[in-house]
PDB file of N, CA, C and O in Angstrom:
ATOM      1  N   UNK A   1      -4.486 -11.323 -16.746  1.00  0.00           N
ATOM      2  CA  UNK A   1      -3.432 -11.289 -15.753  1.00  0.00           C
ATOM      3  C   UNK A   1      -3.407  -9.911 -15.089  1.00  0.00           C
ATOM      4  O   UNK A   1      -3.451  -8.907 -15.801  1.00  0.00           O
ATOM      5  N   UNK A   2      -3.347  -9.828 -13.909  1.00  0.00           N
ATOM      6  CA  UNK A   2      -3.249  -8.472 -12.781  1.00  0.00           C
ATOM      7  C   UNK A   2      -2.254  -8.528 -12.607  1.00  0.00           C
ATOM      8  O   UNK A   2      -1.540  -9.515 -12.784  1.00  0.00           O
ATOM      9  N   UNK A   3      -1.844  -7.144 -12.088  1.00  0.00           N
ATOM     10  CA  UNK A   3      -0.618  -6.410 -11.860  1.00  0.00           C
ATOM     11  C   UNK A   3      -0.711  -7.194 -10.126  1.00  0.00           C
ATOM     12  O   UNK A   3      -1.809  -7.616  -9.765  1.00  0.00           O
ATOM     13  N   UNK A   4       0.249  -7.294  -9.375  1.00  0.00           N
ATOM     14  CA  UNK A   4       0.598  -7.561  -7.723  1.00  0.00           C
ATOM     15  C   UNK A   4       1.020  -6.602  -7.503  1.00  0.00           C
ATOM     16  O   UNK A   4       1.704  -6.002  -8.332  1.00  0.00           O
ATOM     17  N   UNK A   5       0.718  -6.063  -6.141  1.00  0.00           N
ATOM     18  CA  UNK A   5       1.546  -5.156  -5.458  1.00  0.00           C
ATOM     19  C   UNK A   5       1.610  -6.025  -3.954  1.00  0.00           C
ATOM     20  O   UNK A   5       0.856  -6.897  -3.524  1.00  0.00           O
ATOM     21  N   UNK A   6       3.222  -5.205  -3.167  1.00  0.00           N
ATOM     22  CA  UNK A   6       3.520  -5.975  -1.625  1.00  0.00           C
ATOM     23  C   UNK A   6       3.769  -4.420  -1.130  1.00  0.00           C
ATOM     24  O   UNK A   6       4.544  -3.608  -1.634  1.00  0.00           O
ATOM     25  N   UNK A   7       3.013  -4.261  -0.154  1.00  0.00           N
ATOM     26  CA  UNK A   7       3.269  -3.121   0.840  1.00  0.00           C
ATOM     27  C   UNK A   7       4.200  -3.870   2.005  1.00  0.00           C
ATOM     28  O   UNK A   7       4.306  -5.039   2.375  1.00  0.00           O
ATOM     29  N   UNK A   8       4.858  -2.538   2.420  1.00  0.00           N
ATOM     30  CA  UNK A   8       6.022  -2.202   3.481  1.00  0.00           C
ATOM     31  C   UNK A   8       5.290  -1.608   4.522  1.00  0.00           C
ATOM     32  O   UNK A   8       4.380  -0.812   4.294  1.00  0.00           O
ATOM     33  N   UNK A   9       5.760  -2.071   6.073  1.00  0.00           N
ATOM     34  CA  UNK A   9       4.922  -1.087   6.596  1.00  0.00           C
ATOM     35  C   UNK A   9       6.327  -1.184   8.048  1.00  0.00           C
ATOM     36  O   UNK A   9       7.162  -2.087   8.108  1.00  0.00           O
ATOM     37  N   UNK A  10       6.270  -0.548   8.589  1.00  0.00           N
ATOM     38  CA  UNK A  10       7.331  -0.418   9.976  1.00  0.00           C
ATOM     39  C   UNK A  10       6.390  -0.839  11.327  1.00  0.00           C
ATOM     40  O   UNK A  10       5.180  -1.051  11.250  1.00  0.00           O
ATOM     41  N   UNK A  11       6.869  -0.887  12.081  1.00  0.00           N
ATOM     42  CA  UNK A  11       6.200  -1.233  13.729  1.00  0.00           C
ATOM     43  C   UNK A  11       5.354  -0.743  14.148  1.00  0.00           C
ATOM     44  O   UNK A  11       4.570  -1.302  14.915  1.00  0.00           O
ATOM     45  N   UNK A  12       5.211   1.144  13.548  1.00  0.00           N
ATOM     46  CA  UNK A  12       4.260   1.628  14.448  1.00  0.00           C
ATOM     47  C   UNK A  12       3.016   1.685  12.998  1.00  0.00           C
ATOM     48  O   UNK A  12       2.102   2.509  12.958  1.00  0.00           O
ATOM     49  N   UNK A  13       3.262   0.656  11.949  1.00  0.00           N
ATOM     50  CA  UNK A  13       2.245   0.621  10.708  1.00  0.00           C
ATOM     51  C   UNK A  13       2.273   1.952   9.819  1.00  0.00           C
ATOM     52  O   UNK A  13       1.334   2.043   9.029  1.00  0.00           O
ATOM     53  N   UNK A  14       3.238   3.039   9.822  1.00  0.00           N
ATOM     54  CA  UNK A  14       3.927   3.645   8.445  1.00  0.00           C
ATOM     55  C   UNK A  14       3.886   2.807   7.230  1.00  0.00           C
ATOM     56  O   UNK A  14       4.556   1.785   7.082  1.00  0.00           O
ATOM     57  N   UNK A  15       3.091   3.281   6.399  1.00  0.00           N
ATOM     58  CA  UNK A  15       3.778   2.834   5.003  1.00  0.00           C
ATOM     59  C   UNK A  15       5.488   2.903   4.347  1.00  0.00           C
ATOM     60  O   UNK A  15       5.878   4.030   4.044  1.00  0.00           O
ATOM     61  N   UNK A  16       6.113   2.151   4.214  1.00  0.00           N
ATOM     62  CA  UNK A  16       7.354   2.076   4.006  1.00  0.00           C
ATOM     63  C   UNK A  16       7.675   2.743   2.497  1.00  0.00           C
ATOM     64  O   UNK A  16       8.181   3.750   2.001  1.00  0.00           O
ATOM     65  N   UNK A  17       6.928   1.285   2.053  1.00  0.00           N
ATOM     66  CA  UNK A  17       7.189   1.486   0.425  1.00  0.00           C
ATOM     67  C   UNK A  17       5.912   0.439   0.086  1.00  0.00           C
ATOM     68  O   UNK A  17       5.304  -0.252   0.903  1.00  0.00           O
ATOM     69  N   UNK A  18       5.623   0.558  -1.801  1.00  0.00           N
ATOM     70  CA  UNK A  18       5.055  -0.304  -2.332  1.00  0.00           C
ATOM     71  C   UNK A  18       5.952  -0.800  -3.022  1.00  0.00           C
ATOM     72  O   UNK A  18       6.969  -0.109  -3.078  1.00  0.00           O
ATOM     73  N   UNK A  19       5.977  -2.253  -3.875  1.00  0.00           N
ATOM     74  CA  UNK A  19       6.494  -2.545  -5.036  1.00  0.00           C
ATOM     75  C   UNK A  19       5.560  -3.430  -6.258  1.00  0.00           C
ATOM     76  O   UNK A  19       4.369  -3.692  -6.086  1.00  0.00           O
ATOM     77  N   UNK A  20       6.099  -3.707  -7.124  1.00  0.00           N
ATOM     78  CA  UNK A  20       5.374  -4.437  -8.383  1.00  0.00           C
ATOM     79  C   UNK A  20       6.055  -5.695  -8.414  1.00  0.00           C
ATOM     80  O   UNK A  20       7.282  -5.750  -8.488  1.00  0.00           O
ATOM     81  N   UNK A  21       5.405  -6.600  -8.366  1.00  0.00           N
ATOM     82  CA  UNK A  21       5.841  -8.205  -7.881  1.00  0.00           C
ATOM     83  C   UNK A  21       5.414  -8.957  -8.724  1.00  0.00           C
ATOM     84  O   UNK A  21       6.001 -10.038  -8.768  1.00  0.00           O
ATOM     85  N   UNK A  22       4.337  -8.763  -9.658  1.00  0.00           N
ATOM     86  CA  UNK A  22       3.828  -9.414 -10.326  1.00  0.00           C
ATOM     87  C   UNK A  22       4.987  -9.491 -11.689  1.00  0.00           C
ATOM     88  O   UNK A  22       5.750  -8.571 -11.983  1.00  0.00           O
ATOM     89  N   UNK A  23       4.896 -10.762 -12.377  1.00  0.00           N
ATOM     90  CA  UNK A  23       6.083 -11.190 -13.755  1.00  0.00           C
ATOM     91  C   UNK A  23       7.322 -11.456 -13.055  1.00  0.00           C
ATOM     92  O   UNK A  23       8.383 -11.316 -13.665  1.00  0.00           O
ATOM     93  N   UNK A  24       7.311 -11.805 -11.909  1.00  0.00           N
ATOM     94  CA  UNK A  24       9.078 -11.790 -11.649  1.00  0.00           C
ATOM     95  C   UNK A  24       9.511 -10.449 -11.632  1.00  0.00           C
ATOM     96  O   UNK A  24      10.705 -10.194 -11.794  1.00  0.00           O
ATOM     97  N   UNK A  25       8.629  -9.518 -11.444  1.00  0.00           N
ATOM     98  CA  UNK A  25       9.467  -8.212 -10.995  1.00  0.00           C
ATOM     99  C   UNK A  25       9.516  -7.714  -9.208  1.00  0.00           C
ATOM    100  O   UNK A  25       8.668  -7.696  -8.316  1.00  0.00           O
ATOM    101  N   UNK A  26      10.550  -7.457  -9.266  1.00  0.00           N
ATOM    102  CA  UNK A  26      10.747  -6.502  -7.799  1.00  0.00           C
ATOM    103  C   UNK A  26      11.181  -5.225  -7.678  1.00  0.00           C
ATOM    104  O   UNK A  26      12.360  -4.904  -7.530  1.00  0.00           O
ATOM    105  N   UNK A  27      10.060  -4.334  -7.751  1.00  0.00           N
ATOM    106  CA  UNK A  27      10.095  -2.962  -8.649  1.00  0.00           C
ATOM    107  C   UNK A  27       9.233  -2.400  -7.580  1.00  0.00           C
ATOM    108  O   UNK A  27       8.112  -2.760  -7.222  1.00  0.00           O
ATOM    109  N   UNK A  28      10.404  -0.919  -6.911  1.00  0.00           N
ATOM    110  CA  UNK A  28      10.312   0.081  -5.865  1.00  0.00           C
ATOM    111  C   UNK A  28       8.646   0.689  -7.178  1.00  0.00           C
ATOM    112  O   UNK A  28       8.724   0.716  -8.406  1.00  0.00           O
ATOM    113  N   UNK A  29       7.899   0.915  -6.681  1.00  0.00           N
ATOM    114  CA  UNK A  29       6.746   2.044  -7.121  1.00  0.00           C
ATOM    115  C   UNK A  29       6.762   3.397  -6.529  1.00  0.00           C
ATOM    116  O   UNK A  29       6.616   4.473  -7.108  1.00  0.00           O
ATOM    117  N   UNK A  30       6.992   3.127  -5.114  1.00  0.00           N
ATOM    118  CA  UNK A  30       6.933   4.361  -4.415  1.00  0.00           C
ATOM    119  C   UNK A  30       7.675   4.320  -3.132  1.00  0.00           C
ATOM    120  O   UNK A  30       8.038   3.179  -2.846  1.00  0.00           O
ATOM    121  N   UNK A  31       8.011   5.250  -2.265  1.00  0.00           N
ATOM    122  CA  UNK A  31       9.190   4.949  -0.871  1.00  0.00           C
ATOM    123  C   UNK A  31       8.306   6.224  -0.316  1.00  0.00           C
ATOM    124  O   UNK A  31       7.817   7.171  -0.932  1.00  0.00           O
ATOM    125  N   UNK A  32       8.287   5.836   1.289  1.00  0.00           N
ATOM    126  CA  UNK A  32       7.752   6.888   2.133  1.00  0.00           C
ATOM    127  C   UNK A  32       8.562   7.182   3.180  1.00  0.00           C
ATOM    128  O   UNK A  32       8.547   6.173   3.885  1.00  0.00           O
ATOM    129  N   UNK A  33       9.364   8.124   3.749  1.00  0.00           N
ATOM    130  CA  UNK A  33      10.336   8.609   4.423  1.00  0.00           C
ATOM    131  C   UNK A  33       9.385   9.475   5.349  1.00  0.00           C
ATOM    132  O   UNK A  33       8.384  10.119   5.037  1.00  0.00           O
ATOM    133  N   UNK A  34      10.084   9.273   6.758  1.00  0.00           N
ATOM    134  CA  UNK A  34       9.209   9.533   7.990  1.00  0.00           C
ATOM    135  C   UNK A  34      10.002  10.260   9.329  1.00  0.00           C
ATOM    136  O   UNK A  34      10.774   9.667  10.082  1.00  0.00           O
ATOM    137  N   UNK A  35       9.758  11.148   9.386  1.00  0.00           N
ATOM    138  CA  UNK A  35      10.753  11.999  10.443  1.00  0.00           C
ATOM    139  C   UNK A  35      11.126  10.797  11.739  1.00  0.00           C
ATOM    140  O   UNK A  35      10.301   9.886  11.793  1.00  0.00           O
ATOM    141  N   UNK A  36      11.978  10.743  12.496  1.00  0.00           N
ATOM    142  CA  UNK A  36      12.394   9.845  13.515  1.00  0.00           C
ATOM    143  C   UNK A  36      12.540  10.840  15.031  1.00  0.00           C
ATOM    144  O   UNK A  36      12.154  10.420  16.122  1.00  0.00           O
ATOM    145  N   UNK A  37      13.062  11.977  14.856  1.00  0.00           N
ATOM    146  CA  UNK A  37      13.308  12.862  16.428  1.00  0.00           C
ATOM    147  C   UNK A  37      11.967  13.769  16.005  1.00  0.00           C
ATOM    148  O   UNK A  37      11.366  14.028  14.962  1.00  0.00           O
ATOM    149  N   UNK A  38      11.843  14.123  17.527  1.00  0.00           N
ATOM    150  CA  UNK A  38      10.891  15.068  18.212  1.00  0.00           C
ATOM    151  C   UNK A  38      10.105  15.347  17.786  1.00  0.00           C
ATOM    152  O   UNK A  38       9.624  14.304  17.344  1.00  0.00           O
ATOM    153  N   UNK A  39       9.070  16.656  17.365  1.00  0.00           N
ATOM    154  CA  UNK A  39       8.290  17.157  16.723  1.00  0.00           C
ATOM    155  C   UNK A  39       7.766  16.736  15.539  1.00  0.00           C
ATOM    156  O   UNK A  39       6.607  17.031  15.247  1.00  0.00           O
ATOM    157  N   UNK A  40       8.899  15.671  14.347  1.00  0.00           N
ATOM    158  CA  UNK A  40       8.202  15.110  13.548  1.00  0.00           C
ATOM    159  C   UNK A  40       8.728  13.885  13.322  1.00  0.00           C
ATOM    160  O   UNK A  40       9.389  13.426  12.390  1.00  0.00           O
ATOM    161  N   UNK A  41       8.256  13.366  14.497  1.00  0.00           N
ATOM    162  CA  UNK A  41       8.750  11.859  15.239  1.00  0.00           C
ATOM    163  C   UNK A  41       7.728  11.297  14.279  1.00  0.00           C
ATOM    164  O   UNK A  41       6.758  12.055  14.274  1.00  0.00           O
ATOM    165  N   UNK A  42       7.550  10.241  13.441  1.00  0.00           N
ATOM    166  CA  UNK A  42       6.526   9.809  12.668  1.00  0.00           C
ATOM    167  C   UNK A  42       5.937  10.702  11.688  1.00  0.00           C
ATOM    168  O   UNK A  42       4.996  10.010  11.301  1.00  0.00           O
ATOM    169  N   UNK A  43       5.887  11.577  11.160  1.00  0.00           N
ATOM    170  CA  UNK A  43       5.774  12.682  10.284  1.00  0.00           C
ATOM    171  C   UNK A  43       6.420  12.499   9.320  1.00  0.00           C
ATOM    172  O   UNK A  43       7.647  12.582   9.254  1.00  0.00           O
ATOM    173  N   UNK A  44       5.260  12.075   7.975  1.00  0.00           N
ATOM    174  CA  UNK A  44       5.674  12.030   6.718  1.00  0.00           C
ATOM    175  C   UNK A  44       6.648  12.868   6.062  1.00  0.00           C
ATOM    176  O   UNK A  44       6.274  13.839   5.404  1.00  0.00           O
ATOM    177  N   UNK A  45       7.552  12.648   6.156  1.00  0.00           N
ATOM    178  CA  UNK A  45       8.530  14.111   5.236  1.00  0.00           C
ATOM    179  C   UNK A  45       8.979  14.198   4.210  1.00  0.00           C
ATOM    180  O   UNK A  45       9.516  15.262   3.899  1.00  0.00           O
ATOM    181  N   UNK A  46       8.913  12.698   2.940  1.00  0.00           N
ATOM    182  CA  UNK A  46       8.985  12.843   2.248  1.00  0.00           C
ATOM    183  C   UNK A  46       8.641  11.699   0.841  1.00  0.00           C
ATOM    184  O   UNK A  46       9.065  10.628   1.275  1.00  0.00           O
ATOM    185  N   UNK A  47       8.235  11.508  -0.214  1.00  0.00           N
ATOM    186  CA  UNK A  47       7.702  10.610  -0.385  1.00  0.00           C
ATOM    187  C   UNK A  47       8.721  10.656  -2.049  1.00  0.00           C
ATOM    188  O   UNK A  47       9.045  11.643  -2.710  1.00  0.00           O
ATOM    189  N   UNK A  48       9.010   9.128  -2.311  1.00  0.00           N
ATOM    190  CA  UNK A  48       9.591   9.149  -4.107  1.00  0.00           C
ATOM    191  C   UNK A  48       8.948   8.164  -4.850  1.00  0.00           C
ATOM    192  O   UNK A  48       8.746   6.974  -4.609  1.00  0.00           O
ATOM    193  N   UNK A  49       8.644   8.924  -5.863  1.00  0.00           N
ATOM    194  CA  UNK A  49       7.984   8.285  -6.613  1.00  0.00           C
ATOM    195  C   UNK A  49       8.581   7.511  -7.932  1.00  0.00           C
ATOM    196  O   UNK A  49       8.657   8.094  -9.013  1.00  0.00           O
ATOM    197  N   UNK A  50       8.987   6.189  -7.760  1.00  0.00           N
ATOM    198  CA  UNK A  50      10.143   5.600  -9.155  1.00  0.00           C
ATOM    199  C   UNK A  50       9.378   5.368  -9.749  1.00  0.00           C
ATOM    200  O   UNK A  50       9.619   4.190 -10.010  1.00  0.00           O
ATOM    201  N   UNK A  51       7.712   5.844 -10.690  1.00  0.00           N
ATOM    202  CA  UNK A  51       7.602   5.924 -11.925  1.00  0.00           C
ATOM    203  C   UNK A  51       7.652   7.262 -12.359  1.00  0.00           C
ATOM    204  O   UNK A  51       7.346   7.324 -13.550  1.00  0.00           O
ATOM    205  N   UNK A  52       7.820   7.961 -12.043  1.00  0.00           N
ATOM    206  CA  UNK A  52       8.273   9.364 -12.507  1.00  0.00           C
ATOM    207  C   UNK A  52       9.145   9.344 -13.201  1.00  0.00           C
ATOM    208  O   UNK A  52       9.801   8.326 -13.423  1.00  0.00           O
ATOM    209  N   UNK A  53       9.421  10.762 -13.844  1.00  0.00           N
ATOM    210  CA  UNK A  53      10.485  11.065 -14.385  1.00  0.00           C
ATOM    211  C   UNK A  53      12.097  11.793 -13.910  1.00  0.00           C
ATOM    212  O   UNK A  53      13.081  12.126 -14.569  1.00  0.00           O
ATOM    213  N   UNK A  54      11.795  11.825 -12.566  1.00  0.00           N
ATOM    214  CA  UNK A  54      12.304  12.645 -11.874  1.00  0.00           C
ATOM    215  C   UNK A  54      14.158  12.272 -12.168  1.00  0.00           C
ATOM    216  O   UNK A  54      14.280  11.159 -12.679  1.00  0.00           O
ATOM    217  N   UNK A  55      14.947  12.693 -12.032  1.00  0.00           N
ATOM    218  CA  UNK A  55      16.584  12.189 -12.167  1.00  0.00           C
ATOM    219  C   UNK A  55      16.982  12.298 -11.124  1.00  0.00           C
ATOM    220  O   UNK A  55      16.506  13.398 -10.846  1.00  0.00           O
ATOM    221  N   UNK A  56      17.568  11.969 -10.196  1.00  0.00           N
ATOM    222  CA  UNK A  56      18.741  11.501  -9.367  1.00  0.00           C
ATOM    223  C   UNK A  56      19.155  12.948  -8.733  1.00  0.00           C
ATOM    224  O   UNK A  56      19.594  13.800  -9.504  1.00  0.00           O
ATOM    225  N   UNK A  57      19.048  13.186  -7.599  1.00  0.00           N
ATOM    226  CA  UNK A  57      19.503  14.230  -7.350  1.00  0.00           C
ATOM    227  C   UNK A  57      18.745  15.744  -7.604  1.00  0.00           C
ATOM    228  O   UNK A  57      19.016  16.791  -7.017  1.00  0.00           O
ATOM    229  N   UNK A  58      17.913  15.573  -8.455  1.00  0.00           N
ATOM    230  CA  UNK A  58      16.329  16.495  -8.833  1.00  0.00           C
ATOM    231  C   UNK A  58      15.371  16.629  -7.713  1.00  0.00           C
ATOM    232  O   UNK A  58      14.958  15.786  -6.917  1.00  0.00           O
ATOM    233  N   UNK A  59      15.089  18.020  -7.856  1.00  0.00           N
ATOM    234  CA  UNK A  59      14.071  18.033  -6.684  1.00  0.00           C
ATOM    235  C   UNK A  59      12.737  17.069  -6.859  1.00  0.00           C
ATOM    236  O   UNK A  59      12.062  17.253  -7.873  1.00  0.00           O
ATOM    237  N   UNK A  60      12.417  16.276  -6.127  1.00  0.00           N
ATOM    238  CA  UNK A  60      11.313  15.240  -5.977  1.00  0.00           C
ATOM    239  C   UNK A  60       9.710  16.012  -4.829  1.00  0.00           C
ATOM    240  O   UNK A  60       9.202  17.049  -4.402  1.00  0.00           O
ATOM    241  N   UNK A  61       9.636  15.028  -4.857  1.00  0.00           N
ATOM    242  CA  UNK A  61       8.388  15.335  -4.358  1.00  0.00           C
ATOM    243  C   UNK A  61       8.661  15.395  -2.407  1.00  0.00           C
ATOM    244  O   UNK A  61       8.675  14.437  -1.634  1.00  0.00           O
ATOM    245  N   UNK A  62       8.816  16.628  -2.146  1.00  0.00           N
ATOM    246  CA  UNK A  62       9.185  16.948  -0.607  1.00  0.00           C
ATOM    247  C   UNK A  62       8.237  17.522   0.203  1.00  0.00           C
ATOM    248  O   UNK A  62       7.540  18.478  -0.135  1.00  0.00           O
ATOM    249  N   UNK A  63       8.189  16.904   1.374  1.00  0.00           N
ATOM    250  CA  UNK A  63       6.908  17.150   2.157  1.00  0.00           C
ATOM    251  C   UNK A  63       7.358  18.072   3.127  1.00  0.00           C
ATOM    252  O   UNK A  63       6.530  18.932   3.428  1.00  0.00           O
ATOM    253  N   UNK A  64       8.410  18.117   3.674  1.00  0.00           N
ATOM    254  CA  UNK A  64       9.031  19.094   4.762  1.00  0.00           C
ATOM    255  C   UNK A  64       9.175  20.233   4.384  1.00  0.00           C
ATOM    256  O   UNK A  64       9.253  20.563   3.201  1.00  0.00           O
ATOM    257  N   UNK A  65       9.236  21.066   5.451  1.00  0.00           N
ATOM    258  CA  UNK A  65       9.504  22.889   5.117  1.00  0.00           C
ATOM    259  C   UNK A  65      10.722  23.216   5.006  1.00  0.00           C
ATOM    260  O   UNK A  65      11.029  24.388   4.785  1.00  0.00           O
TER     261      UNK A  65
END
C-alpha cells in the first residue's frame, strides 16, 4: 500500500499546499504562502511545514526579509 498525496495549486499554478489522502486521511503536509502586492506579487514568502516539530506561534520556516 502507497502513501497518496493531492496538490493545491492557485490560477496563476503556485503551489498552495500538499496533503496525505491516503487511509482516510486529510492531512496538511506542507502550506506555501505567496506575496499578493507589488514587488512580491507572486513571491514565495513563506512556507509551513506540519510534520515538523515546530509549535504554534514559533518561528517556522520564513522566506521573507
Amino acid at each position: 500500500m502507497g502513501r497518496e498525496f493531492l496538490s493545491s495549486y492557485d490560477q496563476d499554478l503556485n503551489l498552495l499546499q500538499v496533503k496525505r489522502v491516503d487511509s482516510g486521511l486529510d492531512k496538511k503536509v506542507v502550506e506555501y504562502f505567496y506575496g499578493t502586492a507589488g514587488i512580491q506579487n507572486g513571491v514565495l514568502t513563506s512556507v509551513t511545514d506540519y510534520l515538523s516539530a515546530t509549535l504554534p506561534g514559533q518561528p517556522g520556516c520564513g522566506l521573507g526579509g
